[in-house]
KEVEX-770236 format. One record per atom (N, C-alpha, C): x, y, z. Coordinates in steps of 0.001 Angstrom, whole numbers, padded with zeros to 6 digits, always signed. Each point is the difference from the previous one (the first is absolute). Layout:
N
XYZ ...
***
This chain:
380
+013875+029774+010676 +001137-000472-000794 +000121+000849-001261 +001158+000344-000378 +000223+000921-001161 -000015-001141-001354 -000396+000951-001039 +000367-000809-001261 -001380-000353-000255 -001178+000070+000721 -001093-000586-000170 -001402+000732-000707 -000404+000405-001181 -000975+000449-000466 -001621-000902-000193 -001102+000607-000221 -001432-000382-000354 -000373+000161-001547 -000240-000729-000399 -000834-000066-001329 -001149-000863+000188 -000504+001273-000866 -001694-000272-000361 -000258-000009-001259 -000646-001176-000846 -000362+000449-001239 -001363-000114+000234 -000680+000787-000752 -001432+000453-000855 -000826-000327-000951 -000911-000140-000241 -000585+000143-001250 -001462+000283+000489 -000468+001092-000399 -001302+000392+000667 -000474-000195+001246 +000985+000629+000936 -000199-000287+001026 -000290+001626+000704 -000989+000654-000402 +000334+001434+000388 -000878+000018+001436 -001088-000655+000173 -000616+000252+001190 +001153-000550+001321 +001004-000638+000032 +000481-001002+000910 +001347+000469+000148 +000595+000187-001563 +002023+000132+000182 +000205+001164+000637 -001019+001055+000422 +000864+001091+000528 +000050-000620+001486 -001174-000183+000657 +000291-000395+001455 +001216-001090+000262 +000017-000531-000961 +000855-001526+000065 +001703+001062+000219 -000119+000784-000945 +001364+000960-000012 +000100+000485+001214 -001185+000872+000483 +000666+001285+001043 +000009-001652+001163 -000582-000563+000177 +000306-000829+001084 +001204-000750-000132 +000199-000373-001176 +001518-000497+000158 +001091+000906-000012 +000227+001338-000249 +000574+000992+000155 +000543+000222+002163 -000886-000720+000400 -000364-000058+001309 +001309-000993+000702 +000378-000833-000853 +001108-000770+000331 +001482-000440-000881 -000495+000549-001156 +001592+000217-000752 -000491+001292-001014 +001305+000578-000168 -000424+001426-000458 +000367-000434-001375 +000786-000793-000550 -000018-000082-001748 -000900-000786-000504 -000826+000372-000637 -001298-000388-000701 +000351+000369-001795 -000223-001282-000503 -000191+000045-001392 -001310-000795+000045 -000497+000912-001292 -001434-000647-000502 +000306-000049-001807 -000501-000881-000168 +000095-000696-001375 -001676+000422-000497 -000155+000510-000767 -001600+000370-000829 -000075-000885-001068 -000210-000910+000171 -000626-000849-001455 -000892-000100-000886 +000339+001394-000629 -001077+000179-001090 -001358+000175+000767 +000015+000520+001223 -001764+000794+000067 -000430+000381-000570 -001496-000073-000286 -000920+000696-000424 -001549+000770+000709 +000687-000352+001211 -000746+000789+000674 +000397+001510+000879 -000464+000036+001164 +000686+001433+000228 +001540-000457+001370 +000187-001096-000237 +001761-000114+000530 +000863+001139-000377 -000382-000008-001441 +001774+001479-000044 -000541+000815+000865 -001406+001103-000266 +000332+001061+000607 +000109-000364+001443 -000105-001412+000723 +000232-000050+001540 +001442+000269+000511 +001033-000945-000883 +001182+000033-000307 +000527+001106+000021 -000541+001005-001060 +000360+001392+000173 +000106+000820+001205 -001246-000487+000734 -000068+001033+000927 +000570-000026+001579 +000805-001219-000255 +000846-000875+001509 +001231+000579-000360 +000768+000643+000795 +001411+000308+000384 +000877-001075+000274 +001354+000117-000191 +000856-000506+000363 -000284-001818-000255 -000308-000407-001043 -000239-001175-001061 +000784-000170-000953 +000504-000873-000596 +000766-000009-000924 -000964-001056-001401 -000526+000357-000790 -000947-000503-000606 +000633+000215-001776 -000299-001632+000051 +000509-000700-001630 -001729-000182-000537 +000074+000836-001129 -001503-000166-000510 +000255-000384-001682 -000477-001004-000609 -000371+000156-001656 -001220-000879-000265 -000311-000164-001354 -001373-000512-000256 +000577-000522-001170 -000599-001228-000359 -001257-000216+000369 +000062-000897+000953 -000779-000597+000799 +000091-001018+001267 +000615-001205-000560 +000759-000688+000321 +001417-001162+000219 -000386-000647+000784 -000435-000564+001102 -000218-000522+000927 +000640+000603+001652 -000230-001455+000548 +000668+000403+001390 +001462-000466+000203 +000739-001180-000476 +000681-000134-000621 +001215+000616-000354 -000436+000211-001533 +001084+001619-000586 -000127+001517+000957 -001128+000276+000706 +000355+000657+001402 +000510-000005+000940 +000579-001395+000287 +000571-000194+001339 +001417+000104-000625 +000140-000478-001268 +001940+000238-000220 +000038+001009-000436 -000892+000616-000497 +000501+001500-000186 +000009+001239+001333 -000406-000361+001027 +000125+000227+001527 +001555-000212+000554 -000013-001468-000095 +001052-000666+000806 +001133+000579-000559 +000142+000056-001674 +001500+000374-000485 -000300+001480+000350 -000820+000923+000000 +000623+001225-000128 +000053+000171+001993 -000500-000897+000671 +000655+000319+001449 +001640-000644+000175 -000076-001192-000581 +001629-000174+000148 +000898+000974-001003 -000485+000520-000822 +000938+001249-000860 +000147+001562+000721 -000457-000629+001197 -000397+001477+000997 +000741-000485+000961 +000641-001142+000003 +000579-000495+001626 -000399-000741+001203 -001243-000480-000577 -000501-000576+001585 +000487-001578-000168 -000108-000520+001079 +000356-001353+000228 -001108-001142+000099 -001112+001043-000049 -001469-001343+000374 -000829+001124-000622 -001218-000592-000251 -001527+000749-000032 -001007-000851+000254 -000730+000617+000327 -001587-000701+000739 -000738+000605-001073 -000956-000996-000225 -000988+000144-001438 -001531-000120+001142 -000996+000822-000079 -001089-000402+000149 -001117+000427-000884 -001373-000621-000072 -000626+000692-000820 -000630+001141+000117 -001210+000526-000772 -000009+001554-000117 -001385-000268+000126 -000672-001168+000467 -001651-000310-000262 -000341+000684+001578 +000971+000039+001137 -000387-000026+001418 +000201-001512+000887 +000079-000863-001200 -000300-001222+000656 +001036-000186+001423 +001479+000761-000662 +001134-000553+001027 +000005+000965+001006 +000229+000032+001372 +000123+001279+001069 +001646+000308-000057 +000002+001322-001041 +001804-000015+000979 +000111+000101+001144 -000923-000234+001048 +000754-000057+001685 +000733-000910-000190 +000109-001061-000696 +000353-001107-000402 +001581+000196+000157 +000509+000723-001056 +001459+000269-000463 +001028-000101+000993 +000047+000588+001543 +000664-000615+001139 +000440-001086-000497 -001042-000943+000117 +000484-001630+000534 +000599+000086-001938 -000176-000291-000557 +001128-000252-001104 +001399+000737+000337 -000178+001112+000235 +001304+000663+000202 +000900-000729+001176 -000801-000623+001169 +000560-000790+000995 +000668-001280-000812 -000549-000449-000578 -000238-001333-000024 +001271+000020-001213 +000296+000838-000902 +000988-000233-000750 +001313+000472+001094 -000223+000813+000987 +001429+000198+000506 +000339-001393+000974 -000585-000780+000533 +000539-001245+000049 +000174-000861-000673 -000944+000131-001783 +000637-000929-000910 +000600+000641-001927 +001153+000380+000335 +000318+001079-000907 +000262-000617-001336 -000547+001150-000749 +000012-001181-001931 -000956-000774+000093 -001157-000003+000823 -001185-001033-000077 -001207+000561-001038 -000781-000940-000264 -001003+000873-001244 -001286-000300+001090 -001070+001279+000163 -000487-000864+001313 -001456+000881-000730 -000767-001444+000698 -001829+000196-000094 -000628+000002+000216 -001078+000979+000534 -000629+000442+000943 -001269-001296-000678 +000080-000645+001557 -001504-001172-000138 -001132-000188+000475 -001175+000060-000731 -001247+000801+000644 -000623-001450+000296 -000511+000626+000831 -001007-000439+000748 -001628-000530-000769 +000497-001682-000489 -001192-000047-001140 -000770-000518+000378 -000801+000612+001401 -001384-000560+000414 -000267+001613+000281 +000411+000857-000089 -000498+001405+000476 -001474-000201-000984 -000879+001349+000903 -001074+000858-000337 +000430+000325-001717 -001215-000638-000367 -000200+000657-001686 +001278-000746-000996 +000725-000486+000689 +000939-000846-000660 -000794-000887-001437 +000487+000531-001059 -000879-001119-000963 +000667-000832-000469 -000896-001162-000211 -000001-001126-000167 +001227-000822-001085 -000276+001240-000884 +001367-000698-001152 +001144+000170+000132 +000419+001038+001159 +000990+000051+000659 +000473-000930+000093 -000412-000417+001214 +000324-000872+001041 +000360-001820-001074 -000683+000054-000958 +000325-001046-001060 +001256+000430-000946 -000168+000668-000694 +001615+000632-000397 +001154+000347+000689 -000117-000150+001785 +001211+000755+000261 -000015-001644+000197 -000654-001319+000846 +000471-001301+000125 +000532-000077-001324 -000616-000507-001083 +000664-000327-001300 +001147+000545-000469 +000274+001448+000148 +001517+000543+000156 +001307-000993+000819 -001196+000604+001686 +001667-000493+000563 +000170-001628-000337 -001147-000668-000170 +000439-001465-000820 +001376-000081-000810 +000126+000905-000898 +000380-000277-001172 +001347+000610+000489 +000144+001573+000631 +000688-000041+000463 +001079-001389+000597 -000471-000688+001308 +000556-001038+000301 +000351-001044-001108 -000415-000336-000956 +000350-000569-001410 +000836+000625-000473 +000121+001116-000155 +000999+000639-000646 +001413+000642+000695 -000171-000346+000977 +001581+000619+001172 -000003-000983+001276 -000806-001145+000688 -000284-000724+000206 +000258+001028+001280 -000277+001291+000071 -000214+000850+001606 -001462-000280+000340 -000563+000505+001329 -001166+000093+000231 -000579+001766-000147 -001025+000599-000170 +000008+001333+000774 -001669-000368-000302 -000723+000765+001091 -001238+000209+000516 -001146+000725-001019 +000874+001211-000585 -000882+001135-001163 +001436+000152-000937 -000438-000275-001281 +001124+000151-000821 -000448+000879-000824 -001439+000866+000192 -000516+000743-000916 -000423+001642+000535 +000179-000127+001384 +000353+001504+000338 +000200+000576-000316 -000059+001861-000132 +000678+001071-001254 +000556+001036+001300 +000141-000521+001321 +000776+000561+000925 +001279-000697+000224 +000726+001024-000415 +001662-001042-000333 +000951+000812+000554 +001238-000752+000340 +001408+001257+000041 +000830-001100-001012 +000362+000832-000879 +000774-000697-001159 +001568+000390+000563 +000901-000597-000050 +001472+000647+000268 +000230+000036-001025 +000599+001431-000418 -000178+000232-001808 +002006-000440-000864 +000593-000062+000927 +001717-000279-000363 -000330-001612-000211 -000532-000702+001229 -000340-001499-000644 -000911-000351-000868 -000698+000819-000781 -000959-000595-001023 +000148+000652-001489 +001487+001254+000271 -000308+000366-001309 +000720-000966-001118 +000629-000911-000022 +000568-000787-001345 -000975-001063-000078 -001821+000271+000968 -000564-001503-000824 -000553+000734-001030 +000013-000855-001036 -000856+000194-001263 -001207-000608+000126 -000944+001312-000374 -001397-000577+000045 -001039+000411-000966 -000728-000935-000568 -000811+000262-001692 -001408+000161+000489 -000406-000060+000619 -001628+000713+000681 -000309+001315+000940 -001114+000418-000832 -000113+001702+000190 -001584+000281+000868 -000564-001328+000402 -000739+000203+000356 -000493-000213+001433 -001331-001103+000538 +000438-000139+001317 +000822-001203+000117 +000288-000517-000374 +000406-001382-000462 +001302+000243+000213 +000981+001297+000292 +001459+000481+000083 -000379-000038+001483 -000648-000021+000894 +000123-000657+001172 +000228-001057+000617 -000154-001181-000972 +000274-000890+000320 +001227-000448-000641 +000314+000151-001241 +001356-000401-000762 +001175+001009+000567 -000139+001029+001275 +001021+000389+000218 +000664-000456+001436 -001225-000351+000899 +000353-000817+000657 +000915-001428+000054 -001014-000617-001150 +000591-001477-000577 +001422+000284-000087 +000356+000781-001061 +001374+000311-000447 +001288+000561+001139 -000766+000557+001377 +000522+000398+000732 +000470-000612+000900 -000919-001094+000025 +000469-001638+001176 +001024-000844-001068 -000334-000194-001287 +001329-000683-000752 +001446+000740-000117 +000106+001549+000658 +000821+000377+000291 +000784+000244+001353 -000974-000547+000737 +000799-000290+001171 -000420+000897+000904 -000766+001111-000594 -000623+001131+001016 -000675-000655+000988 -000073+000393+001256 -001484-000875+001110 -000840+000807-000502 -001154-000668-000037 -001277+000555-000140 -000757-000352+001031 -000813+000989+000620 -000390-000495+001481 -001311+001127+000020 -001210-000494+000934 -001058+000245+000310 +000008+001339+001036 -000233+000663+000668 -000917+000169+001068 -001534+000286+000171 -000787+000265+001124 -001100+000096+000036 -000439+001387-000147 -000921+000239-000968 -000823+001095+000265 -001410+000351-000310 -000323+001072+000283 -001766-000196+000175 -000473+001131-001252 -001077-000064-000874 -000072+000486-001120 -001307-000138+000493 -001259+001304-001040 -001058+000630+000213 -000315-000555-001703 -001482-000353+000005 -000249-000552-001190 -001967+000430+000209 -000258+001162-000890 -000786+000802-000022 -001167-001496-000143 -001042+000278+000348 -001070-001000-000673 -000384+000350-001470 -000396-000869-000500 -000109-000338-001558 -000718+001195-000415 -000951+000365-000136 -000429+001807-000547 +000922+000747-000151 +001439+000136+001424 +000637+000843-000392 +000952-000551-000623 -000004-001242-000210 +001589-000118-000290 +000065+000524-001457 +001901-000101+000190 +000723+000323-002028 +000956-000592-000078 -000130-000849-000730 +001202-000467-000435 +000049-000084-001654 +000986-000232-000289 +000206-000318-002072 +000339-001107+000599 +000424-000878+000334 +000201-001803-000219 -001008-000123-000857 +000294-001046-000917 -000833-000261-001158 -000122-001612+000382 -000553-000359+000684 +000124-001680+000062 +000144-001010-001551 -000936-000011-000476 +000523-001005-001104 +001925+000590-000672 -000424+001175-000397 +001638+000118-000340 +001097+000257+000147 +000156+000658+001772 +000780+000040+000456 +000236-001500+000997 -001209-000897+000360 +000291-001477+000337 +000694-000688-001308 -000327+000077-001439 +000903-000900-000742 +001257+000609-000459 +000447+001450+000366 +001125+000201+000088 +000961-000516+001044 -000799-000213+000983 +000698-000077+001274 +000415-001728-000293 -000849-000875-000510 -000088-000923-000300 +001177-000843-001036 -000235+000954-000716 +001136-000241-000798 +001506+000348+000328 +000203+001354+000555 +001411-000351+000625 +000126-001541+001116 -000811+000001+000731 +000389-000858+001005 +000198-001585-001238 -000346+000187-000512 +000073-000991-001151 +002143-000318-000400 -000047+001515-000310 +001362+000021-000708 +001007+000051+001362 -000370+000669+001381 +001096-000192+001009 +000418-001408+000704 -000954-000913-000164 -000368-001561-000028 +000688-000561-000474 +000328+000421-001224 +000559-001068-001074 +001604+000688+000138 +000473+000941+000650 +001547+001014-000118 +000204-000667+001317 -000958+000075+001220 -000034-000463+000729 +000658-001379-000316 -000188-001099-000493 -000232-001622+000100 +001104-000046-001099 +000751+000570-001011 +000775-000120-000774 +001443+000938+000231 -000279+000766+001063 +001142+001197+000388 +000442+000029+001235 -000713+000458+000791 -000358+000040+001044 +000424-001170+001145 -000957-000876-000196 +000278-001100+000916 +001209-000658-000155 +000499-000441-001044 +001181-000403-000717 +001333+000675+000513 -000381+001114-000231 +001312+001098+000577 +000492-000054+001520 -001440+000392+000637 +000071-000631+001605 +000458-000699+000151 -000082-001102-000686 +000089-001765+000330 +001147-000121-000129 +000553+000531-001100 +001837-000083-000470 +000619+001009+000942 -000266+000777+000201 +001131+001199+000774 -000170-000736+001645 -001002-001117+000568 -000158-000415+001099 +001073-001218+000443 +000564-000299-001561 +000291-001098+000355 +001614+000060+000590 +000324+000592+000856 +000980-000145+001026 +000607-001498+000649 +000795-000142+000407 +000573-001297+000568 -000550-000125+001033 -000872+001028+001390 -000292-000267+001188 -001580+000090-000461 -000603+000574-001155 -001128-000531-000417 -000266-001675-000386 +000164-000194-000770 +000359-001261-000791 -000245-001101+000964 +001162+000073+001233 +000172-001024+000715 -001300+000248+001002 -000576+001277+000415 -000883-000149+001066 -001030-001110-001115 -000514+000939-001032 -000983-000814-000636 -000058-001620-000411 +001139-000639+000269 +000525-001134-000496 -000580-000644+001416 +000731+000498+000707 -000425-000341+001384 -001728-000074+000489 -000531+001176-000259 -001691-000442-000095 -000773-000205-000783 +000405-000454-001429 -001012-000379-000618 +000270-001266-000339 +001624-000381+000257 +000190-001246-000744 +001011-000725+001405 +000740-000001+000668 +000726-000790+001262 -000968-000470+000821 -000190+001302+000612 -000733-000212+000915 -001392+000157-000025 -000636-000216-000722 -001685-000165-000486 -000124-001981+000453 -001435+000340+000412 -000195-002051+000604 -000941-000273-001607 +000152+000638-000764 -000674-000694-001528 +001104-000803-000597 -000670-001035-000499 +000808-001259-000756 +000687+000197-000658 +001140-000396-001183 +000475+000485-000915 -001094-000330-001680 -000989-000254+000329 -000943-000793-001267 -000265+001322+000215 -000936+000355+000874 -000569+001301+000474 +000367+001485-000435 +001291-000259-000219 +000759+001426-000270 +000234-000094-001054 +000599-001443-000717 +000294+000333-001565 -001293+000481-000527 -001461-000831+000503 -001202+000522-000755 +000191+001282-000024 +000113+000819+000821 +000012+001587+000418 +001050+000238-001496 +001030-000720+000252 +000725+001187-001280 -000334-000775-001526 -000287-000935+000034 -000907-000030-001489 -001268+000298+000094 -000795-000041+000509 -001195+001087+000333 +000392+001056-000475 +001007+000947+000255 -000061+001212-000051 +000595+000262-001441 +001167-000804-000517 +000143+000179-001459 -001057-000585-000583 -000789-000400+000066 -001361-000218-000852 -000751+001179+000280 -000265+000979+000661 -000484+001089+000267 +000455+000833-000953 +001524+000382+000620 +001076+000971-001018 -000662-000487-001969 -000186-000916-000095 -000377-000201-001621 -001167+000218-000638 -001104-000565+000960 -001106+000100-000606 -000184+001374-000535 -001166+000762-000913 -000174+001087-000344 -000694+000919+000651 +000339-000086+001175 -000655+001093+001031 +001295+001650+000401 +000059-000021-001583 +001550+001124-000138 -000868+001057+001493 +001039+000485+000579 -000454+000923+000850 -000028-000232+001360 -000752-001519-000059 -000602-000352+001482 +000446-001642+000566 +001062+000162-000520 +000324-001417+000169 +000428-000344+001317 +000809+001241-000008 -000280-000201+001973 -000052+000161+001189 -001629+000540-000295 -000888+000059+000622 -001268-001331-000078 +000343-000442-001178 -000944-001533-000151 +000704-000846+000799 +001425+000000-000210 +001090-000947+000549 -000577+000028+001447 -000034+001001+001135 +000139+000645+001268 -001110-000493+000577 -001530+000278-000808 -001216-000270+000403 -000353-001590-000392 +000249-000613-001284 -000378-001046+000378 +001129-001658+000516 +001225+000804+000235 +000652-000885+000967 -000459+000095+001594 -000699+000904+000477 -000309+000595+000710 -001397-001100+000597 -000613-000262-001061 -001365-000928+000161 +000588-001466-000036 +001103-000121-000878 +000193-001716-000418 +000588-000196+001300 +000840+000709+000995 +000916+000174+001294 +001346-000594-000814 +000404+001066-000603 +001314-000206-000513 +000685+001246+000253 +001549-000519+000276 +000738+001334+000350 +000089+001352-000547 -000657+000865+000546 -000516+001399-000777 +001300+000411-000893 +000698-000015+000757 +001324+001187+000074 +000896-000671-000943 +000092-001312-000153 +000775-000756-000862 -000717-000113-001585 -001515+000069+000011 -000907-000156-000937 +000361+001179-000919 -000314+001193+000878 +000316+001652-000509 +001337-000028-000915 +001139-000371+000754 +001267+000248-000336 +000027-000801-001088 -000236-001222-000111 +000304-001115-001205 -001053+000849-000884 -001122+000384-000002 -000452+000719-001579 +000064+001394-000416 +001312+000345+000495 +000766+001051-000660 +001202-000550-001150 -000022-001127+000016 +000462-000553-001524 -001025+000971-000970 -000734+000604-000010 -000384+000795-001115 +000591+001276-000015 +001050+000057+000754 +000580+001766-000110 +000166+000347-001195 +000535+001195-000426 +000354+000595-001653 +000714-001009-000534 +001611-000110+000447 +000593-001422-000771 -000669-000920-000246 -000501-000884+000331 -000723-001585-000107 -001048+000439-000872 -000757+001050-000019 -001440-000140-001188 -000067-000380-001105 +001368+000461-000872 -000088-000508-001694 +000061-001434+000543 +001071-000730+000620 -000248-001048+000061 -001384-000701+000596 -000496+000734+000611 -001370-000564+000223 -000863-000332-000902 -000077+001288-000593 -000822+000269-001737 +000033-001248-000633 +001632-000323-000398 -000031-000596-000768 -000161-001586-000049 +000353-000494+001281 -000090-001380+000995 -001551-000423-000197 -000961+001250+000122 -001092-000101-000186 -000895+000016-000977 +000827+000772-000999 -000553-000045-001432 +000764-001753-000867 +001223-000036+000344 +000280-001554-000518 -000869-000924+000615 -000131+000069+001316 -001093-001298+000577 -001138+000152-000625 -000663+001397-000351 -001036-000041-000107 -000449-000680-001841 +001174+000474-000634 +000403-000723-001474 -000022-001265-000012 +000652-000954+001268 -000187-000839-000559 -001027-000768+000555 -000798+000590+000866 -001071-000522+000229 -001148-000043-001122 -000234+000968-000410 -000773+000747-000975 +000516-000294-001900 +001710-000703-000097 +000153-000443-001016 +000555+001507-001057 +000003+000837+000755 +000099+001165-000332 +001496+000684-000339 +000882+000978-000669 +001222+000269+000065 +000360+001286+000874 +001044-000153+001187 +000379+000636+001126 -000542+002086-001222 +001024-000003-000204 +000211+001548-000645 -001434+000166-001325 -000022+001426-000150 -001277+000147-001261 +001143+000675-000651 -000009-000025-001971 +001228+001225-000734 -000709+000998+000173 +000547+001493+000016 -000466+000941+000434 -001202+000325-001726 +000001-000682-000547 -000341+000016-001615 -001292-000694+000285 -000499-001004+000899 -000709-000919+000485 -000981+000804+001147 +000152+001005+000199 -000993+000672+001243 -000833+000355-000201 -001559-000170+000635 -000909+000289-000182 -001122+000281+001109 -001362+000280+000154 -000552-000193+001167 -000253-001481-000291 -000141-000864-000562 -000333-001306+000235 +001064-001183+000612 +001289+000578-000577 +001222-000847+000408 +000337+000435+001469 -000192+002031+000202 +000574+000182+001732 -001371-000878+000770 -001381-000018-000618 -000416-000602+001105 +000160-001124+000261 +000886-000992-001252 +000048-001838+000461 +001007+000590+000408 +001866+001038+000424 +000030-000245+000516 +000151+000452+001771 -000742+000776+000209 -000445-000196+001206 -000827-000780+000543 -000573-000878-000568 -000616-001352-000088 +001129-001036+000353 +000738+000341-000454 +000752-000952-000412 +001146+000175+001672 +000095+000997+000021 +000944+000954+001385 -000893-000504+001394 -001107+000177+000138 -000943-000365+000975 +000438-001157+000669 -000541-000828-001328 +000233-001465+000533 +001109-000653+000325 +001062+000648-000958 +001301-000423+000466 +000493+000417+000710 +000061+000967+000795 +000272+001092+001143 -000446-001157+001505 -001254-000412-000206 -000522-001061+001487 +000914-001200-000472 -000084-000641-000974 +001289-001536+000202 +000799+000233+000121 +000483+001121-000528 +001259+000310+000570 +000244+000257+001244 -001083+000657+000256 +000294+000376+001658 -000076-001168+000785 -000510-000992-000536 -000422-001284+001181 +001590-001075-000459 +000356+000213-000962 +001013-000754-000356 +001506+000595+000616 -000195+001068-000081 +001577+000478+000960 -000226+000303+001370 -001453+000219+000723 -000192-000230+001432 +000400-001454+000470 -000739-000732-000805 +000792-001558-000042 +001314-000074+000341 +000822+000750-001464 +001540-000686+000644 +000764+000896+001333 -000897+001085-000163 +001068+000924+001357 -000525-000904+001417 -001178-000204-000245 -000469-001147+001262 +001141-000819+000337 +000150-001030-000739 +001129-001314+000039 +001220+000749+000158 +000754+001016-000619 +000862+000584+000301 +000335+000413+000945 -001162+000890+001324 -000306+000516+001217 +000204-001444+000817 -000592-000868-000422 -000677-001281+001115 +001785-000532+000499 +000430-000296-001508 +001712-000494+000067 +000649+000893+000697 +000407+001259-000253 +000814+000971+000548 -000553-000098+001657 -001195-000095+000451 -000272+000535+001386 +000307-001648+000412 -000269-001446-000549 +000426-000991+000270 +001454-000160+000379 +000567+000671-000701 +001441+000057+000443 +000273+000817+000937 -000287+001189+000112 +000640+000990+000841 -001016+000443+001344 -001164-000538-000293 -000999+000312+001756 -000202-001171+000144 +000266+000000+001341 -000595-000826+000966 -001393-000007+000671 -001309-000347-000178 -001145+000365+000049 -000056-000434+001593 -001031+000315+000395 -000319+000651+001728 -000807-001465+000037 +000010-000416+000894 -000618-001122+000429 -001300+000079+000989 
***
């Protein structure tokens, strides 16, 4: 397929990136290599390979700021896709075929080569970081995929160049994906088989403690864009007239749950939407309607009363309850601020944030119970 180039980025990879080159040279002839600040003998390898197209500066940036500085200068060259692998040996370009297949039956796809995490020499923290990824992944785009941490990729570079993305490291593997499923791109798996030297030889720079609490921390912030953007947006652009009614139809007509049953579900779930679980409300909503056996799907939907609109009013519903529980006055003068006053009142926000939440789950309850009293007929 035309339009299709290889990138490789580097960083001291001189015993490994040349073979990794002339062998991938073996199945697509445009090869860019990205040098990230080596300091070992990579340039002069670089140097001495023909027909390469090689982006080199220093000081080392990560892998990251290597891969977009790859990707843009192959789409400023014309191609329509690139395949990224690494430069350690780990990936076989025999490989590159099946990506190249696999995007011509699914075109504009962002696709990822998924290893095999019981192979020979496979280590251990792998296989724990790539689960905890694609976890979060599924939290965060509610897709599934198998390896979300692969560095064997075909990026389609026309569909990914307007995402904006603020990580330069390995951690831009995963926030470009994320960003790539909230755009509608498929992101999709296939299988492939990767060589993973035993521990003497291996090399890697992964830095576990700080490239895990980087990684950590985005998944932190795509969570919360996720649960405040994201889902919301879906949820609204879904809501069609032949949507609406299917869902009406199975969660609420034709469901054999009571109507007591279901209002619990939607005051359940605005008591979720309030409490101070900013971020995860629902996902608390989802999992523990899930245990009480209350309607998931109705639980979810009712505690998105915390979308962007409704929060000041949340704030403040919760800071008055919590005033007058506490005897306290709703607002502080901005003349009046201190660390002793913000902490009574988030003290003060806490507590009033749960009565509140139990006091308007209350009335949407009775509200739900009446409305479905009138208008469903419950299953006998």
């Amino acid at each position: 397929m035309a339009g299709i180039c290889v990138l490789i980025p580097t960083y001291n990879n001189a015993a490994t990136v040349g073979k990794v080159i002339e062998e991938s040279k073996l199945y697509c002839k445009d090869i860019f290599v990205v040098n990230d600040g080596s300091t070992d003998n990579t340039t002069a390898v670089l140097e001495s390979i023909e027909g390469i197209n090689v982006i080199s500066y220093m000081p080392n940036r990560g892998k990251g700021h290597a891969l977009q500085c790859g990707l843009n200068k192959a789409r400023e060259c014309g191609f329509d896709y690139c395949i990224t692998l690494d430069a350690d040996g780990q990936h076989y370009p025999s490989e590159i075929p099946k990506f190249i297949e696999a995007v011509g039956t699914n075109p504009g796809s962002l696709i990822i080569g998924a290893r095999n995490l019981n192979a020979e020499n496979m280590p251990g923290k792998n296989t724990f970081a790539n689960k905890f990824s694609n976890f979060w992944f599924k939290v965060e785009t509610w897709q599934t995929l198998h390896d979300t941490q692969s560095g064997f990729r075909l990026y389609p570079l026309k569909e990914i160049e307007k995402i904006k993305l603020f990580t330069g490291m390995y951690e831009f593997e995963l926030e470009i994906i994320v960003k790539a499923a909230w755009r509608g791109i498929k992101v999709m798996n296939i299988p492939i088989n990767v060589y993973y030297p035993p521990a003497g030889e291996r090399v890697s720079h992964f830095k576990p403690l700080r490239d895990f609490t980087r990684i950590s921390l985005l998944n932190t912030f795509l969570v919360l864009v996720a649960l405040l953007w994201y889902y919301p947006k879906k949820f609204i652009s879904s809501l069609t007239r032949e949507n609406i009614s299917r869902f009406i139809e199975e969660n609420i007509t034709d469901t054999k749950e009571s109507n007591v049953r279901l209002a619990a579900a939607v005051g359940y779930g605005v008591f979720c939407g309030i409490i101070p679980f900013w971020g995860y409300q629902m996902i608390f909503a989802g999992v523990s309607a899930h245990f009480l056996k209350l309607n998931k799907v109705i639980a979810i939907l009712a505690s998105n009363i915390s979308i962007p609109p409704m929060i000041p009013f949340i704030i403040f519903g919760s800071l008055f309850t919590g005033g007058l529980i506490l005897g306290k006055q709703t607002i502080i003068p901005l003349s009046e601020i201190n660390f002793e006053t913000a902490t009574n009142a988030l003290l003060q926000y806490l507590i009033g944030s749960v009565i509140f939440a139990v006091a308007a789950g209350f009335v949407f309850f009775i509200l739900a119970f009446v409305v479905f009293k009138l208008f469903r007929k419950e299953s006998i």
